[in-house]
C-alpha positions in Angstrom: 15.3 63.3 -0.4 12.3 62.8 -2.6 10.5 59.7 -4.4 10.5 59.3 -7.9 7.4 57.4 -10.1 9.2 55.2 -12.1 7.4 55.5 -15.4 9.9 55.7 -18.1 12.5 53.3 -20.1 15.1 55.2 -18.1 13.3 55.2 -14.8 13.0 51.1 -15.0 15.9 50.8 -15.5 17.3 52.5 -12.9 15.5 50.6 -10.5 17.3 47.4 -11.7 20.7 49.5 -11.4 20.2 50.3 -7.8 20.7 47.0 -7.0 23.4 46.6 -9.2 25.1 49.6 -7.5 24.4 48.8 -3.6 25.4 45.1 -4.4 28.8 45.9 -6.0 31.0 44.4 -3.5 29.1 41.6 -1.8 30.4 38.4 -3.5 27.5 36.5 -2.0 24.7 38.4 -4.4 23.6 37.4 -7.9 22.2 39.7 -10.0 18.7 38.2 -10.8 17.9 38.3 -15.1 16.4 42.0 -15.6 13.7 40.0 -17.9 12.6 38.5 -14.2 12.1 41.4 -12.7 10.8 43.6 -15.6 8.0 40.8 -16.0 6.5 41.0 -12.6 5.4 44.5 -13.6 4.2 43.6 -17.0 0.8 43.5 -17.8 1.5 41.5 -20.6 3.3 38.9 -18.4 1.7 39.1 -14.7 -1.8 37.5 -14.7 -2.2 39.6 -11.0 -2.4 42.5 -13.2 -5.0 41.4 -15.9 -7.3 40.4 -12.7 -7.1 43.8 -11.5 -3.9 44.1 -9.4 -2.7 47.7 -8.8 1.1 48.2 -8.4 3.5 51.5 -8.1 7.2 51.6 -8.4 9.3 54.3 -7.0 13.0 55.4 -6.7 14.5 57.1 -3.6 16.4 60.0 -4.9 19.0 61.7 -2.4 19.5 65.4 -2.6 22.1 65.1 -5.0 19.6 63.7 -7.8 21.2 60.1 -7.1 18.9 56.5 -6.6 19.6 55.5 -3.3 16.7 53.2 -2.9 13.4 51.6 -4.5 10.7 50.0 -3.4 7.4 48.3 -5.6 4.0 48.8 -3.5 1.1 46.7 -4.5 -2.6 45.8 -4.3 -2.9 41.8 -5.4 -7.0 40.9 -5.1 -6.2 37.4 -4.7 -4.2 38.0 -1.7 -6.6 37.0 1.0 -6.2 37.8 4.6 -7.9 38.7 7.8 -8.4 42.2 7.0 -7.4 44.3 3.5 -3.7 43.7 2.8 -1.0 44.8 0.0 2.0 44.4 -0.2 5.8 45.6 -0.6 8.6 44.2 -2.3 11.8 44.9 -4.3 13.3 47.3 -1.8 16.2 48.3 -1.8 17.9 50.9 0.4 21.1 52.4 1.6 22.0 52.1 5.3 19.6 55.0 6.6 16.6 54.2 9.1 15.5 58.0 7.9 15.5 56.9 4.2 14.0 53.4 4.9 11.2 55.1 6.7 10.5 57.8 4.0 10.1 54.6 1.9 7.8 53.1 3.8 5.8 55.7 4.6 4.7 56.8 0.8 4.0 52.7 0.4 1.7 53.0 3.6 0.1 56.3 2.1 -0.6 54.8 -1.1 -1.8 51.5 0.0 -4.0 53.3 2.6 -5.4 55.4 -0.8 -6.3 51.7 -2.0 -8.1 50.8 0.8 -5.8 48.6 2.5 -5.2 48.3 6.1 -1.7 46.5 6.6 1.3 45.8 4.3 3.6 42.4 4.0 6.6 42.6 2.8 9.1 41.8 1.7 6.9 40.0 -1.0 6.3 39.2 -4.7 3.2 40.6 -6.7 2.5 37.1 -7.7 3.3 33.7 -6.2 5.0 32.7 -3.7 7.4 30.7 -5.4 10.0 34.2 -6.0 11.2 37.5 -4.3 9.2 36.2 -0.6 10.3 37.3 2.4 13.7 38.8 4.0 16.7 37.1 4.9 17.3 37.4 8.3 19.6 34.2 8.7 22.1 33.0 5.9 23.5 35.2 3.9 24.9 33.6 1.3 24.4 33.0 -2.7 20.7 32.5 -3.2 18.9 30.3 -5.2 17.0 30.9 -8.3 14.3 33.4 -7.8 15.1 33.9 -4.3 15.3 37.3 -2.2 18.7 38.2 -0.8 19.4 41.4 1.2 22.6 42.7 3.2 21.7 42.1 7.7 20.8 45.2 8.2 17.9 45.5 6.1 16.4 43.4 9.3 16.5 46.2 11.1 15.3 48.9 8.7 12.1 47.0 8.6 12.0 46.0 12.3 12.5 50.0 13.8 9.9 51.0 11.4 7.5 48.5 12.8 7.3 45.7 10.6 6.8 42.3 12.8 7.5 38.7 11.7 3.9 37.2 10.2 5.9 33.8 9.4 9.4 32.4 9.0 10.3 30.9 5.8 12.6 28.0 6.7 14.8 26.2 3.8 16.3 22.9 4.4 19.9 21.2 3.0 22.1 18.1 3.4 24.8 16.8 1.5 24.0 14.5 -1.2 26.5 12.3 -0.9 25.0 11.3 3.1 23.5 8.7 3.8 19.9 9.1 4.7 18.3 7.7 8.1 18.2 4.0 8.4 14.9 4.3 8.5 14.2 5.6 4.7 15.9 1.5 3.5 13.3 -0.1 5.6 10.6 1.8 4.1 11.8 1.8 0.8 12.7 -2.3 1.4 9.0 -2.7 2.5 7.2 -1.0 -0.2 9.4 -2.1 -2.8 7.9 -5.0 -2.1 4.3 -4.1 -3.4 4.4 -4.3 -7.4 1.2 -2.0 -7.3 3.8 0.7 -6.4 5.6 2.1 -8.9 8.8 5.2 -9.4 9.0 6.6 -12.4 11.7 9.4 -13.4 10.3 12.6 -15.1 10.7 12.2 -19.2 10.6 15.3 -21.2 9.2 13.4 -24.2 6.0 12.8 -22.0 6.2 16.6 -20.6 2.1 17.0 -21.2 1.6 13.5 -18.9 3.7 14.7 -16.5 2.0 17.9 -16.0 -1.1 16.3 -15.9 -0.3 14.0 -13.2 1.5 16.8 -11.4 -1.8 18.6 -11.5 -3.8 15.9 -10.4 -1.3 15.5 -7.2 -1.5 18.6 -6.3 -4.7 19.4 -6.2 -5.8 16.5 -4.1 -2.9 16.9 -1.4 -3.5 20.6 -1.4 -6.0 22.4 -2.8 -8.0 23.1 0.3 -5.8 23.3 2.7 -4.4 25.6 5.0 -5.8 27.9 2.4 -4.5 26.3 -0.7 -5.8 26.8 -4.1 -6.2 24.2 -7.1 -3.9 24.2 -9.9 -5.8 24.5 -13.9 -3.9 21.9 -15.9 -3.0 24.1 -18.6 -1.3 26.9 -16.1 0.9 23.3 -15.0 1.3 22.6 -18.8 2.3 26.3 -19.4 4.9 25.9 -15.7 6.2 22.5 -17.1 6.8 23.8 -20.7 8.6 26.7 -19.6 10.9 24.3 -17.3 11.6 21.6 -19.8 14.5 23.2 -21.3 16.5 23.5 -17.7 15.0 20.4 -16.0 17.4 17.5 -15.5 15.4 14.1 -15.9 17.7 12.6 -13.1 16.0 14.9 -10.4 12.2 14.8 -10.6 10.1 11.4 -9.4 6.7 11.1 -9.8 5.1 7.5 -7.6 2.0 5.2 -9.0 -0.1 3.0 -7.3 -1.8 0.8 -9.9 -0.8 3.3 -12.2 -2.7 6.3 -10.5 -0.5 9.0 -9.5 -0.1 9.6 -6.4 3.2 11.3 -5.2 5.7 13.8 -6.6 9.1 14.9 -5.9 9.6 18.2 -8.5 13.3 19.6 -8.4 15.2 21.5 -11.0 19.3 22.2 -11.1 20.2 25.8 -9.0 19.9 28.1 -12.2 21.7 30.9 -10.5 24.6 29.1 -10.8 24.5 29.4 -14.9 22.7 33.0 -14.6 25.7 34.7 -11.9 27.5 34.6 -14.9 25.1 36.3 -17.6 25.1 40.0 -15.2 21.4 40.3 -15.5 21.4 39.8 -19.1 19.2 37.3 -21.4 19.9 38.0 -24.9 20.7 35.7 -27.9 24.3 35.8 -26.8 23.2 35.3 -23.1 21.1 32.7 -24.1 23.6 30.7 -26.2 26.5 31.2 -22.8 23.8 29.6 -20.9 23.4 26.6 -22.9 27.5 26.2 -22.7 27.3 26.1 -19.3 24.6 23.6 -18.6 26.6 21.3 -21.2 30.1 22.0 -20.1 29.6 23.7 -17.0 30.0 23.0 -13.2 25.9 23.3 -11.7 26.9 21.7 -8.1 23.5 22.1 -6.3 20.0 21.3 -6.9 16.7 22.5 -5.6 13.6 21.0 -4.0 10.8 22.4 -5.5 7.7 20.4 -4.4 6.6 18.0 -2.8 3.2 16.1 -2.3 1.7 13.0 -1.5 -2.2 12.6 -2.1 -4.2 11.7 1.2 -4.9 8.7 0.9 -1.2 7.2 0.5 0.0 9.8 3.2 1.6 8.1 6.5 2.4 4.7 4.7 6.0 5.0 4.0 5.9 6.4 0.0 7.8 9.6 1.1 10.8 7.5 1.9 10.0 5.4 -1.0 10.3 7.9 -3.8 13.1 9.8 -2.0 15.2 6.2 -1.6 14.2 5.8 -5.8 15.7 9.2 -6.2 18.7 8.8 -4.3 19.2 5.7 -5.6 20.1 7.2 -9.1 21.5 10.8 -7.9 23.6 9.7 -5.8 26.0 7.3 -8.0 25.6 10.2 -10.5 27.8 12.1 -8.4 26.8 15.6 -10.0 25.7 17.3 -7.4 27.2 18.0 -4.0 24.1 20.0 -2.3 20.5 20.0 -2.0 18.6 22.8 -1.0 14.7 22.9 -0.6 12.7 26.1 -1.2 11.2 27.5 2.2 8.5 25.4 4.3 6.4 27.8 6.5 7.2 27.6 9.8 3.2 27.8 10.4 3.3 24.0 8.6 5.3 21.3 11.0 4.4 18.8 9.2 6.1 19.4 6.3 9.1 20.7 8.7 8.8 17.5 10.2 9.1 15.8 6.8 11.9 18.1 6.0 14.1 17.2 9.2 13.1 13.8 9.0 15.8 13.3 5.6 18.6 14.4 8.2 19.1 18.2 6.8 20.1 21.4 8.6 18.4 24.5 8.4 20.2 26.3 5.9 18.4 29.5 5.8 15.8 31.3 7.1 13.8 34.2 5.7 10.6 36.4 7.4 7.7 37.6 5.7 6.9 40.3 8.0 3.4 42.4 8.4 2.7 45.9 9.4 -0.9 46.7 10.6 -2.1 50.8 9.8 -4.3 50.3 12.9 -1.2 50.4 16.3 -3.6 49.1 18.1 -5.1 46.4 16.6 -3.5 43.2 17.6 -1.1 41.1 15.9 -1.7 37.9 14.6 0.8 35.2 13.2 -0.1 33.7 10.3 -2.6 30.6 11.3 -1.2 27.0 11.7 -2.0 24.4 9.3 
């Protein structure tokens, strides 16, 4: 076996058809858009790489000539951690320890060569929002933007050494449920108040939106647990991009004396449009898509964020928005699921929040670390 540079037209795309081809029979996968994954490792596109993120991208040819694996290693200087750490994502491999470790030994080389001294991986060169972490329980159809890999790629990583640096928990419920009595007390009792205000996202006031959204954020976050402010025209840019897929119905934003002050940000599960396009985004693509979101069935949607600023945190508006939300989603009767992206398992109090609505643990994925020095010790991630 030997590792091929992907460097040519031909070479990227192979690495999108490896997937394709070890994914072939699992009903459960969805082949993510090839744009999505092309862009990561576009200068053009990834703003990791115009601050001076380093990346390589290689194939795993057998000895017959034949992609059997791939693997993107990475050097991201805004990833901060206890000591000098890339990363390692979009693997892909057969069912071989032998050719998992061959893998992940030329990452470990080449990251060393950068002057790093552990990798994470499975991860994203970029946010965290897409392609983080392993599946390790719930294999089913992913959401939008979401890692999904067959069980035994647990082990692959686990025999070569990799250990878990956190757990990425996501949370679901039915919509149709009714929540916990105590969300209608809460709700009842605030409602009271007409200082407090719910207001449904509007796409004709996208740029106010954004703005508040920004605002929010950055006071119930920025700063914590290693969080980092927002710029309001990266949030404008984020909202724009969303507008065309967001349904109005599913994002709440909360005023007090017409300050914001809380935000509920959830979007429709695109992968149940895209799992019909095969990877594809063209004109035709684009125009199928726009059929199904006006005809088509789209029977889950996604939690996205959520934030309260300090100051109104512990008072009841949690329950308040959510109850406003309900309150219209549920006699819509659209939408059978509900699915929020991953919490940290290194944050219980959003957890808390999240199990507080009455959900199960839907899925879990890992975000596992592997040190270069054996006998350094091993640190979780930190608590928050």
């Amino acid at each position: 076996m030997r590792m091929h540079e992907v460097k040519t037209e031909a070479d990227k795309q192979a690495f999108i058809q490896v997937a394709v081809d070890l994914y072939k029979n699992d009903p459960n996968w969805i082949r993510p858009l090839d744009k999505d994954i092309n862009e990561v490792f576009d200068p053009e596109k990834n703003k990791f790489i115009k601050r001076g993120g380093e990346y390589i991208r290689w194939l795993l040819m057998d000895d017959h000539n034949k992609p059997v694996g791939r693997v993107a290693a990475f050097v991201n200087k805004q990833y901060k951690n206890e000591q000098p750490t890339g990363g390692v994502g979009f693997f892909e491999c057969i069912n071989d320890q032998a050719s998992a470790n061959y893998i992940f030994d030329h990452c470990k080389e080449w990251l060393q060569a950068h002057g790093m001294e552990a990798m994470d991986g499975p991860i994203n060169f970029g946010e965290r929002d897409r392609w983080w972490g392993l599946v390790v329980d719930g294999f089913y159809a992913p959401l939008y933007g979401m890692n999904y890999n067959p069980p035994y790629y647990v082990q692959l990583f686990e025999n070569y050494g990799f250990k878990t640096y956190f757990n990425q928990v996501c949370f679901a419920l039915k919509v149709k449920d009714r929540l916990d009595e105590k969300f209608y007390q809460r709700h009842a009792l605030i409602s009271q108040d007409p200082n407090y205000k719910a207001v449904m996202i509007k796409k004709s006031q996208i740029e106010k939106f954004a703005r508040d959204f920004t605002y929010i954020y950055n006071k119930a976050w920025a700063g914590h647990g290693g969080g980092k402010s927002l710029e309001e025209k990266t949030v404008q840019k984020m909202f724009k991009t969303m507008k065309p897929v967001m349904d109005e119905h599913l994002t709440w934003f909360v005023y007090y004396k017409d300050e914001p002050i809380a935000m509920w940000v959830n979007l429709p599960d695109l992968n149940q449009y895209f799992k019909h396009l095969n990877g594809q985004f063209g004109l035709l693509q684009k125009l199928k898509f726009v059929l199904l979101q006006k005809f088509g069935k789209c029977s889950r949607f996604v939690g996205l964020v959520f934030g309260i600023i300090p100051e109104f945190q512990g008072k009841g508006v949690d329950a308040y928005m959510i109850m406003e939300g309900a309150n219209v989603i549920q006699p819509m009767m659209k939408y059978d699921d509900y699915e929020m992206q991953w919490i940290g398992d290194f944050n219980p109090k959003m957890i808390n929040i999240a199990e507080s609505l009455g959900t199960f643990r839907s899925r879990t994925l890992s975000t596992y670390r592997y040190l270069f020095d054996r006998t350094k010790e091993f640190k979780r991630h930190p608590m928050v």
